[in-house]
N, C-alpha and C positions, 0 to 999 in steps of 0.2 A: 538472563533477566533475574533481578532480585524477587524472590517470592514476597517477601515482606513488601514489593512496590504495587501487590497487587490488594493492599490495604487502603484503597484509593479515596482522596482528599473528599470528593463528593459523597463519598459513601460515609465518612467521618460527618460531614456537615449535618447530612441525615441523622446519625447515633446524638449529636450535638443538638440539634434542632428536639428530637425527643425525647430528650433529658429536659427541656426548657430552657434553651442557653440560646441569648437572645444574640452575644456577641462572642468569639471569639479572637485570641491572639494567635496571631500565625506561625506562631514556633509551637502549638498546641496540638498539633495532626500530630510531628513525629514523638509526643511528649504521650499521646495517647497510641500510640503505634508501639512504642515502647513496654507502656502498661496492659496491652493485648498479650504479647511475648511474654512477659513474664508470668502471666495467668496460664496462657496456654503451653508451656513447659513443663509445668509442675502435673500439670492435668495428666500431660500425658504418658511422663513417667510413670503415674500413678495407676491411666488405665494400661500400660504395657506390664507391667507386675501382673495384672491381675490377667493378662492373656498367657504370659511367660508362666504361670500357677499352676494354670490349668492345662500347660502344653499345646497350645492353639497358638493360629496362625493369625487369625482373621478377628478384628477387636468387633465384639458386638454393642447392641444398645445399653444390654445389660453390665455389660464392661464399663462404660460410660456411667449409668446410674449408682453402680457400687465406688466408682472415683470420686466422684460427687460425696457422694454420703460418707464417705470415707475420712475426709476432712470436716466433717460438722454440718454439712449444708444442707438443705432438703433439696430435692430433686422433683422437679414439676415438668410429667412426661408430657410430650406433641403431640401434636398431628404426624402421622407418618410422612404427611405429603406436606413437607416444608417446604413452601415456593420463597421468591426474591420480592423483598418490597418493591412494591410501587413507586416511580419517584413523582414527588407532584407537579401535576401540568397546569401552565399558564390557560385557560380556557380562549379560543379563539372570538375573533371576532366574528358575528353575526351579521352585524347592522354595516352594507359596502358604505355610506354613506359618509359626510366630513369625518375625519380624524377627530376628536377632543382629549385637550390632555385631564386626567384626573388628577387629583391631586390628595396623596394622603401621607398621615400624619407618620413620620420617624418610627422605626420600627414593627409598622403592620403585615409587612410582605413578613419577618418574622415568626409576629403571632401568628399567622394563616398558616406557616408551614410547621409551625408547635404544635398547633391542634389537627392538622391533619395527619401526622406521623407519630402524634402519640394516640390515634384511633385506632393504628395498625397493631397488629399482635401476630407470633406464631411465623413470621418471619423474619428475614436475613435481609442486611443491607449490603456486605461485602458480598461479594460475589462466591457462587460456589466453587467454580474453577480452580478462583485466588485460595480461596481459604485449604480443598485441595492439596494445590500443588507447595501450601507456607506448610501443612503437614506434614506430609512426606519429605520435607526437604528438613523437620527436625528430628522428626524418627530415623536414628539411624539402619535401624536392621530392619529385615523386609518383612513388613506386615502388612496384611492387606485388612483394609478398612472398610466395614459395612454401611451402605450409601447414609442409611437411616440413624446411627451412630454420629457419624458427621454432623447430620444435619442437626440430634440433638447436641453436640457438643456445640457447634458454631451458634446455636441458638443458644444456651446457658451462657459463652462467654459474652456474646455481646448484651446481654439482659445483664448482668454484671458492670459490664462497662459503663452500660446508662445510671446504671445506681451510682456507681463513682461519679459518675460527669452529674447529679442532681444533687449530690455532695458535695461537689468542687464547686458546682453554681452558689450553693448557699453561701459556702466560705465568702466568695467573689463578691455577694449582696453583703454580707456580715462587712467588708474592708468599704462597702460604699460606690462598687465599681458593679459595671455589666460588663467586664470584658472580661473574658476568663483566660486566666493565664498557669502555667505550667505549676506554680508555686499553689496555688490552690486545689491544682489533683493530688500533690505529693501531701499536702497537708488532708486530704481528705482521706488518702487512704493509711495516712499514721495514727488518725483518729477513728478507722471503723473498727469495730468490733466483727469482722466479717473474717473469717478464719483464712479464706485467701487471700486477702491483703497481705497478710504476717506468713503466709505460709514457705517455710527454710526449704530449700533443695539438699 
């Protein structure tokens, strides 16, 4: 199985839905899946240097926050205990009584799940597993990875991603459109000033 298939569509819709992206096009999962990969290579080159320095095996948190800050960034430490977002539930019904249909307006299932998934903080949408086993499968040489390390890395890249995808929304408003397409992340991240957008291998 591909590691990179465990960057799953749903879990995209959620990083999507928290950025405020009311619509997407659906060549946009692998367009964002792509821009995952390329943030997360660089990273990790960067914290493997800094375990490969010091003669160590095992990348710690602190390995992580010196990668970060390494390229320009500030580094905004967690909770140790990073759990998995919530995903939002349809609330059941109560009342056994006739069925009625409701009826509402284009786009509000939406907004309900925009403001409920940008309430969230301090966690992961992708799965820990996935994100794991997409690690290990780019680091070539055997290093063993400290649970809490992970969790802040998988936490930095996807809080990145959302800035890009609230970027690429704006562009998508700016053309007149709600439907975000792949040409408006590529253009969002040519215009950031965020040092990992631009950052060379």
């Amino acid at each position: 199985m591909d590691p990179v298939n465990g960057l799953t569509k749903p879990a995209i819709q959620r990083l999507l839905r928290k950025a405020g992206v009311k619509s997407a096009s659906g060549v946009i999962y692998e367009e964002i899946r792509g821009v995952f990969l390329t943030m997360l290579d660089p990273m990790l080159q960067r914290i493997i240097r800094f375990v490969e320095h010091e003669g160590r095996k095992t990348v710690t948190p602190i390995d992580v926050k010196r990668a970060v800050e390494s390229i320009g960034l500030r580094f905004f430490t967690h909770d140790d205990t990073v759990g998995r977002c919530a995903p939002r539930k349809r609330p059941g019904r109560q009342d056994p009584g006739p069925r009625t249909r409701r009826r509402t307006r284009k786009g509000m299932g939406a907004m309900r799940n925009m403001r409920f998934y940008q309430r969230q903080s301090d966690c992961v949408y992708f799965t820990k597993t996935a994100f794991v086993r997409l690690v290990k499968d780019r680091v070539e040489q055997n290093f063993r990875f400290n649970k809490v390390a992970l969790d802040q890395l998988q936490v930095f890249l996807e809080t990145h991603v959302v800035r890009i995808l609230e970027n690429a929304n704006l562009a998508a408003i700016h053309a007149s459109r709600e439907t975000l397409m792949p040409k408006d992340v590529q253009l969002a991240r040519r215009i950031s000033d965020n040092p990992l957008d631009h950052l060379l291998l």
